[in-house]
N, C-alpha and C positions, 0 to 999 in steps of 0.2 A: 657493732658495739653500741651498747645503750647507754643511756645518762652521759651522754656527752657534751665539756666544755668549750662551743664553738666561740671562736676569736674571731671578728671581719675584720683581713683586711684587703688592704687595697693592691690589684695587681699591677706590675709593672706594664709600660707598653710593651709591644710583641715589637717584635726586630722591622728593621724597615726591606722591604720587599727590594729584588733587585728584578733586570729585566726578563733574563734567560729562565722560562719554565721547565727546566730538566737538568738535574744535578747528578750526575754519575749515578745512573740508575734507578733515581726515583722521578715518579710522574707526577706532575701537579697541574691541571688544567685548572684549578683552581687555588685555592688557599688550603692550606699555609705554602707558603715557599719559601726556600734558603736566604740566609744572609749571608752575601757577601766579607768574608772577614777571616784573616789572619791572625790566631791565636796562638800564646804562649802559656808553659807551663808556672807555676806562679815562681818557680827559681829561674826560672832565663833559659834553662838550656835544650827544654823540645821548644820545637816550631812544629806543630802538628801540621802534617802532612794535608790534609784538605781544608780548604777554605772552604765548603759547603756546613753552615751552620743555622739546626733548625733552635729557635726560641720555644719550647708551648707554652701556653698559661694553662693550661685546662688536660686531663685525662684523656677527654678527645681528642686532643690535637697529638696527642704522641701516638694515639692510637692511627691514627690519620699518616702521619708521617711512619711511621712503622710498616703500614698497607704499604705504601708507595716507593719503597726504598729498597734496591735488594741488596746493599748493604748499608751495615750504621753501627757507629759508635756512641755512646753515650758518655757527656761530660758532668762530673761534681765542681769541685772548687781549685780541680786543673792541678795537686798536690801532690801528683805523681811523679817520681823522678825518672821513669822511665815511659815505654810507649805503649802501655797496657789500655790505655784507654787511643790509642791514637787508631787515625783511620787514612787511608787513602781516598775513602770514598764522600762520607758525608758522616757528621758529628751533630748530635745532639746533646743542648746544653740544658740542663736542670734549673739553671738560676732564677728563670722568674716561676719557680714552682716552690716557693721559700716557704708556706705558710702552716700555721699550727693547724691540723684537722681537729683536734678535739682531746680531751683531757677526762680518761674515766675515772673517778674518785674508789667507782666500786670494785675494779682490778688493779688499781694502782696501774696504769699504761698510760700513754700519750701515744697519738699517732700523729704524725707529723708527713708533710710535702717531702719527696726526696732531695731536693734542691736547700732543706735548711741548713741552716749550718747551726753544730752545740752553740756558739757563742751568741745566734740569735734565741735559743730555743732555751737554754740555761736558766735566764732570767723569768722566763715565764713561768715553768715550773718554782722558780722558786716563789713567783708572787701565789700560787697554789700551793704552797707547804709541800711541795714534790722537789725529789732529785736523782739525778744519773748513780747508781753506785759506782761506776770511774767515767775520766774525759780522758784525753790524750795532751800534750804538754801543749797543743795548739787549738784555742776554740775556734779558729777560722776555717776548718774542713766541712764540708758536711756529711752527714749523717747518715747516708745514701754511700757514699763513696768510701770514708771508714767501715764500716760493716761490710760491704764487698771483698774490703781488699783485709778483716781481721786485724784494721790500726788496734793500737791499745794504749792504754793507761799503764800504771804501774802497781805492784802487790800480788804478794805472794798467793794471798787468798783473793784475788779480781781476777776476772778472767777478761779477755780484751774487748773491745765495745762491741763487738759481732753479737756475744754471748748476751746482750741486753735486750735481743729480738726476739719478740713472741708472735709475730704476723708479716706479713710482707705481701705486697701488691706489686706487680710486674705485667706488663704488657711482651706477650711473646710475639717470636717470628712470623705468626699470623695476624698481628693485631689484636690476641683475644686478651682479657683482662681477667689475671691470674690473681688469685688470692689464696694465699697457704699461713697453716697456723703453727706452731708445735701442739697445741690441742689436738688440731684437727688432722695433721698429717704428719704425724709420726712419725713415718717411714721415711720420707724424704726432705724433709724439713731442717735437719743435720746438714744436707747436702746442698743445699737454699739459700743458705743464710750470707756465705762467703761464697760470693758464686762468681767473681769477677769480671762481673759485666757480660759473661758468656750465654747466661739464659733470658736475657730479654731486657728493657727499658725499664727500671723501678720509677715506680710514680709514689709509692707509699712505704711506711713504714710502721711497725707498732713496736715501743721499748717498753719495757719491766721500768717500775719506779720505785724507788725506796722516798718514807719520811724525810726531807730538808734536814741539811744537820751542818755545823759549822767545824771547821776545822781552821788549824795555824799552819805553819812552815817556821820550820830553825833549820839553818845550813851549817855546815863545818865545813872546814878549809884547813887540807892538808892532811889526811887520812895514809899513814903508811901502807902503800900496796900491800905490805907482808902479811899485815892483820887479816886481810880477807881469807888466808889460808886455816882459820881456825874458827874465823869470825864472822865471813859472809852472810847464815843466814842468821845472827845476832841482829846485825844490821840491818838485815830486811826486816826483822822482825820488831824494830822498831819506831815503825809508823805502820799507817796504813797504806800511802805509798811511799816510795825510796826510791832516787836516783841517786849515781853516784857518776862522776864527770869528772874522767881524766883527758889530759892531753898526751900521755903516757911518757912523759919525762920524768927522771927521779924516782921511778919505782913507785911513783907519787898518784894518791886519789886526789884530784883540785879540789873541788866540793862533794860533802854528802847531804842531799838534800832530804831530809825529813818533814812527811806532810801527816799529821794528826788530826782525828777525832778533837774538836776541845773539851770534852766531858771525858776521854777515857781517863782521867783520873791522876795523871805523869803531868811532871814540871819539865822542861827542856834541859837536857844535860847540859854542863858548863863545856867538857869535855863526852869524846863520843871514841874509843878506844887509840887513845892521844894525837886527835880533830879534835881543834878550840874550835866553839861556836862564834859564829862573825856578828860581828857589830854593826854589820848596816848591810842593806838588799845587794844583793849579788847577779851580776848575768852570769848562766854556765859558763860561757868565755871571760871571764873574770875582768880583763881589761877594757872591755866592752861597756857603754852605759846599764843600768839597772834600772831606767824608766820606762820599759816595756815587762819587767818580770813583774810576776803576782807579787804579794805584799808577806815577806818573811818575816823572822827576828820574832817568832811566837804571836804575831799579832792575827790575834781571831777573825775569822768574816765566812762569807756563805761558801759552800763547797763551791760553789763553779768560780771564784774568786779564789781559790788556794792549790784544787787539784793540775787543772792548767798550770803549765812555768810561765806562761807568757800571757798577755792583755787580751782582751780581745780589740781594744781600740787603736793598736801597735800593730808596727810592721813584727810579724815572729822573726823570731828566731835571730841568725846573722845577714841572713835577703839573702843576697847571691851564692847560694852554695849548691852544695851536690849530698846527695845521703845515702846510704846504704845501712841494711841493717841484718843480722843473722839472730839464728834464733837455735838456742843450745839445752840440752834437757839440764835442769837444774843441779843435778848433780857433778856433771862435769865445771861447773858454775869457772872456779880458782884455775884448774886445771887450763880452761878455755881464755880464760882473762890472762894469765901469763906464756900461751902460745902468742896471743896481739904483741907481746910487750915485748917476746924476745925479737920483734923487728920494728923495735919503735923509731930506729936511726933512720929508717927507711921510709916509715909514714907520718912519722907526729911534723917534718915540712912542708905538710901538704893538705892538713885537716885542722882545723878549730878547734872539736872537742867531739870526744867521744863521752856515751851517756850508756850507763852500765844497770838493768832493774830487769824486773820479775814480774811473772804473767803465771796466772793459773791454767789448771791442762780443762781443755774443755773437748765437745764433742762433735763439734764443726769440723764435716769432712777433710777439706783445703784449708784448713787453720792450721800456721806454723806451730801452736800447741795443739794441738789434737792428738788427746792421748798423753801429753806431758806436759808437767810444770818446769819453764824453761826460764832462763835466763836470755836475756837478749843485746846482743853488742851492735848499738847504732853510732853511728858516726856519720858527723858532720861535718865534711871536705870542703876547702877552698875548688873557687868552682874553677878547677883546672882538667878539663874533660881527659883530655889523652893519656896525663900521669896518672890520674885518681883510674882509670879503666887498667893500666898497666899495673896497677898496685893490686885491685880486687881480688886476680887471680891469686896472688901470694896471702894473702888476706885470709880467702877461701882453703887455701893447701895448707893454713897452719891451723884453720876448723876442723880443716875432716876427717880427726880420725872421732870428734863428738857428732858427725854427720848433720851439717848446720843446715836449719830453711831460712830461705830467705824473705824478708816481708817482698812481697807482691809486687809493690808500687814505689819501691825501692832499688837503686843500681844492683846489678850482681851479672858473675857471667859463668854460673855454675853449668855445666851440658844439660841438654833436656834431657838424657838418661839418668844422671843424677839424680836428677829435681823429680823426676818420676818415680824413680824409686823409693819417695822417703814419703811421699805419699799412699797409704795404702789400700785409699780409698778412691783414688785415682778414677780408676775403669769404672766406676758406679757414680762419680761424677759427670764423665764424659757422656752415659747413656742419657744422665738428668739434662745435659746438655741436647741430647740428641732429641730427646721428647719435646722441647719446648722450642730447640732452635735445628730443625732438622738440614735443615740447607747451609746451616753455618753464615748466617744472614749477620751476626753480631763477632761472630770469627774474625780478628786481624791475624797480623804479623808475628806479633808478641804470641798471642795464644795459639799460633799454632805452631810456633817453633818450641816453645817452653812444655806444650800438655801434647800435642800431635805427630812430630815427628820424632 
């Protein structure tokens, strides 16, 4: 990449060394070597299985720790609600690899550290008149870890944050230092992009930029379920993105969140197909503080300040929960939202809120849109592990006859037959796997009960 915008900054220290030179597997007569350390998922309820945890600062050193390891996981911002990034053996963490590589004005890109996260990376492009065309409702992920796992934004016309990748940098099972374009590699680059940790360590990343542009938010509160049967995509279609946030009592939408362009040209309805607009900022769980959501009520500011639901200086979300999320082709949209509801007696004691919006169909192999524009039912459960795993299944049996995916990094306990089947790019995945990681050197649990057996 030419005419690049470099940023110095300062790296963090590297982990402190412990005594023992040999971690399940990997040899180190010298440096780097494991920390010592018992980690958690940032909702509370993995304890990731090894306490062997490498720090790098530098390309080399993952490239180092990679040689020496015959097995390893790689860690983002820990936002997984399940064990997709977990490891028995030894875990590498991205965090101090946070930094901006550079900013090309002449392709409109940014490449960035795999370790950053949007809500550090946000603000920089915008002091460059750059910006993401969607974020996802939390800027505290990173960048490396969403695009893996096809997190998303919402909008009908957005397709989820995967789709913003034009290059990618990966250290394989050898150590070698991988660099694939959609330019440059056509062929498999689809296959790349949402790769689940399965093909190697990311060290890098390159995203498509659009022009900086400001938008607002106005919510309503209290949207008749019934309307969506006539009026769903009405609704999507107007903002750029849409949520929509039931607890599923009353047949009742809680909030419909609308986020605009501020130049498209519309004033904020008073009324949104009889949804009054609210008078003051709203959390999704409505009884909840409103001093962690972005700023509503029509009030204009930078995109990475509106598309976000949540701060980036706030704890997200509600902290202690659990999430699950399906992912439905949009036409079944109404039809999928009132199979949830005819068992709402049975789930709304036991979740928060559920958040109802729309994903464009893209062409990432393992993307829950691949191939379709989907509607998608995420839900955020009180973190009650044994009830919330006993409910899924029922959850999942009133999906299937729209044959739902599930996000990734998300609870679900669909069979790997299932989950294989609805993939149809599967087998051409797995070989991408096998080229880069032939030993299954980045293989867990997860991945091989879910794609292997």
């Amino acid at each position: 990449m030419d005419k690049r915008t470099f940023i110095k900054t300062t790296s963090l220290a590297a982990g402190a060394a412990i005594t023992s030179r040999w971690f399940s597997g990997c040899k180190f007569p010298d440096q780097p070597i494991a920390q010592k350390e018992q980690l958690t998922n940032w909702a509370g309820n993995i304890n990731y299985t090894s306490t062997n945890v490498f720090h790098p600062t530098s390309v080399e050193e993952v490239q180092s720790i990679v040689k020496r390891c015959e097995k390893l996981k790689a860690l983002g911002s820990k936002h997984a609600f399940n064990r997709i990034a977990d490891s028995s053996y030894n875990l590498i963490s991205m965090r101090e690899m946070n930094h901006l590589i550079g900013i090309d004005k002449s392709s409109s890109t940014v490449t960035v550290e795999a370790g950053m996260k949007y809500g550090e990376l946000a603000p920089i492009l915008q002091e460059n008149q750059f910006a993401l065309a969607n974020l996802a409702s939390l800027p505290h992920i990173t960048v490396a870890g969403a695009c893996s796992t096809a997190t998303h934004g919402s909008g009908m016309k957005n397709g989820n944050l995967s789709t913003a990748v034009s290059a990618i940098e990966f250290v394989d099972a050898s150590g070698n230092l991988v660099n694939l374009s959609r330019k440059n590699n056509e062929d498999i680059f689809d296959g790349v992009v949402v790769n689940l940790g399965a093909l190697g360590v990311l060290t890098s990343l390159t995203l498509d930029l659009v022009p900086a542009f400001n938008m607002e938010q106005t919510v309503y509160r209290n949207l008749p379920m019934r309307e969506l049967a006539n009026h769903f995509n009405d609704i999507q279609k107007e903002g750029y993105s849409v949520s929509l946030f039931t607890d599923w009592k009353n047949q009742n939408i809680n909030e419909v969140w609308i986020k605009k362009m501020s130049n498209d040209g519309t004033s904020p309805k008073p009324d949104l197909f009889g949804a009054k607009a609210a008078d003051k900022n709203l959390h999704p769980v409505e009884v909840q503080s409103a001093e962690n959501v972005t700023d509503q009520l029509g009030i204009p500011g930078p995109w990475y300040e509106r598309l976000p639901h949540f701060k980036m200086g706030f704890k997200p979300s509600t902290g202690k929960e659990l999430q699950s999320e399906f992912f439905i082709p949009i036409e079944h949209a109404y039809d999928a939202i009132m199979a949830i509801e005819s068992i709402q007696e049975k789930i709304s004691p036991h979740l928060y809120i559920s958040e109802i919006r729309t994903i464009a169909a893209d062409s990432l192999w393992m993307s829950p849109c691949y191939k379709q524009t989907c509607v998608a039912l995420h839900t955020t459960w009180k973190q009650e592990i044994e009830t919330v795993m006993g409910l899924l299944p029922l959850f999942e049996e009133k999906l299937a006859p729209f044959n739902p995916r599930p996000h990734w990094a998300k609870l679900f306990t669909l069979s790997p037959s299932v989950l294989q089947s609805r993939y149809e790019k599967l087998k051409d995945f797995k070989e991408l796997a096998a080229r880069y990681d032939p030993k299954g050197k980045f293989r867990n649990e997860f991945l091989t009960h879910n794609l292997y057996s």
